[in-house]
C-alpha positions in Angstrom: 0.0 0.0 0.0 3.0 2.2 0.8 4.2 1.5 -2.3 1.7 2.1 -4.3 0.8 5.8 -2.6 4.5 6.4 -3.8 3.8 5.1 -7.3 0.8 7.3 -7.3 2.6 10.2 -5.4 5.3 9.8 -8.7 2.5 10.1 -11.2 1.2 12.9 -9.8 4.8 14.8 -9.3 5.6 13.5 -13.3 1.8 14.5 -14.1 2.6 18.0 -12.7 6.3 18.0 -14.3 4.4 17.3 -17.5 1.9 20.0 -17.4 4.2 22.6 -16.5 6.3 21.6 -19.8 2.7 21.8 -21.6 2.1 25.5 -19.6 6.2 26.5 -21.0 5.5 24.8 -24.4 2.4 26.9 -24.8 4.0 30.2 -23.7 6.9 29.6 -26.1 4.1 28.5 -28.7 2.1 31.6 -27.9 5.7 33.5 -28.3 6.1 32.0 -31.8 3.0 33.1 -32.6 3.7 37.0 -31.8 6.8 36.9 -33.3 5.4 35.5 -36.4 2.8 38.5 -36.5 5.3 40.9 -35.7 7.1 39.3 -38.3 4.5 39.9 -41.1 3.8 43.5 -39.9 7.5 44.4 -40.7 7.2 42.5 -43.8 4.3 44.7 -44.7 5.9 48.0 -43.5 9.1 46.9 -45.4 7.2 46.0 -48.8 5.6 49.7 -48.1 8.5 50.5 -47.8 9.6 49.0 -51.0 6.9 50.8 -53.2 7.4 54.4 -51.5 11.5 53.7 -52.6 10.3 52.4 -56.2 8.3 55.7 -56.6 10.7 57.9 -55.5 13.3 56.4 -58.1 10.5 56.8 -61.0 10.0 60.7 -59.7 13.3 61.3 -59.3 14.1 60.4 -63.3 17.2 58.4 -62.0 19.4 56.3 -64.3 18.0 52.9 -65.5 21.4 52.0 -63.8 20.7 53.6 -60.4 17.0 52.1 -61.0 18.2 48.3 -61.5 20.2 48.9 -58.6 18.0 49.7 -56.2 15.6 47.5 -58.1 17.8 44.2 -57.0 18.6 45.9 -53.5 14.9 45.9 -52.8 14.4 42.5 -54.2 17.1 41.0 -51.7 15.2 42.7 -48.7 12.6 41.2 -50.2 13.9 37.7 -50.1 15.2 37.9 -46.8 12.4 39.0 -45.0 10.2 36.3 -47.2 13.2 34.1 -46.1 12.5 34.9 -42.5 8.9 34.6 -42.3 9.1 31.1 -44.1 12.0 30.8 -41.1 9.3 31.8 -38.2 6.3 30.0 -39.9 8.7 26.5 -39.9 9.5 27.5 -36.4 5.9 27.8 -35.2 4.8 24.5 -37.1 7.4 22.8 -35.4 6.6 24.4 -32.2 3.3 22.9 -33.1 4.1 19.6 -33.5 5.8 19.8 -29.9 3.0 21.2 -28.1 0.6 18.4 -30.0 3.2 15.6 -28.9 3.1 16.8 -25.3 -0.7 16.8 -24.9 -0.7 13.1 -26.3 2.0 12.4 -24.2 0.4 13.8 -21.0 -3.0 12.4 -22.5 -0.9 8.9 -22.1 0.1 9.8 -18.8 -3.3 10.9 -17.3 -4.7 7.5 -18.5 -1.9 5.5 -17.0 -2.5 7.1 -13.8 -6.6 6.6 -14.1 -6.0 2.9 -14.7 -3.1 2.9 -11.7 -5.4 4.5 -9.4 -8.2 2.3 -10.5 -5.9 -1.2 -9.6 -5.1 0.2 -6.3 -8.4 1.0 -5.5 -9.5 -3.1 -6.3 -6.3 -3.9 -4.0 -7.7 -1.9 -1.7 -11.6 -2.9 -1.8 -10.0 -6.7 -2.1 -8.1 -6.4 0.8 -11.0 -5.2 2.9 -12.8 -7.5 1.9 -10.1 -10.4 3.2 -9.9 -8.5 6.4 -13.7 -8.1 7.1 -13.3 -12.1 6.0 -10.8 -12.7 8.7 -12.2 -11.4 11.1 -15.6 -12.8 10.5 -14.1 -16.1 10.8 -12.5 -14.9 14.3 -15.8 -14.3 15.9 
């Protein structure tokens, strides 16, 4: 009986371990998320950006050199910030994936400690039964 109160007294410490893993996973998930909006509001302000530059180089009559220029300069900001949104979108699937694999994990775990608790109960309603059985038999 001793043991099993420190099996269950084990679940319950690894239950709680597990759900403050879930509680960090979803903060860094939730983090992801902002940084992946943040993310796509500098994009935006950065392709604004983009256009206001394009226009200016039209207005200002520059050079088709100085235009192909700043053309490809633009188009490499471009990139990289499409490069680092695909970068924080992979990041937040994966992130994802990990919060999904916890929940079935701690899914796994709840249920193994259900169907614990649920053997040491019979132990427990067995052996009272042998006792109120042995002592029946001593009166």
């Amino acid at each position: 009986l001793f043991r099993s109160q420190a099996e269950l007294e084990a679940s319950v410490k690894e239950s709680r371990s597990l759900s403050t893993e879930l509680f960090k996973m979803k903060n860094a998930y939730e983090e992801s998320l902002d940084q992946l909006e943040t993310m796509k509001r500098e994009n935006k302000n950065l392709q604004s950006e983009i256009a206001d530059l394009t226009d200016q180089v039209v207005e200002s009559s520059k050079s088709i050199h100085e235009l192909e220029k700043s053309k490809k300069q633009v188009e490499q900001e471009k990139f990289e910030m499409q490069s680092a949104l695909e970068e924080a979108e992979a990041t937040l699937e994966h992130e994802e994936a990990k919060i999904l694999h916890i929940q079935l994990e701690l899914t796994q775990v709840r249920a193994d400690i259900d169907r614990k608790i649920a053997e040491k109960d019979e132990e427990i309603d067995q052996l009272k039964r042998n006792h109120q059985r042995v002592v029946e038999t001593m009166h």
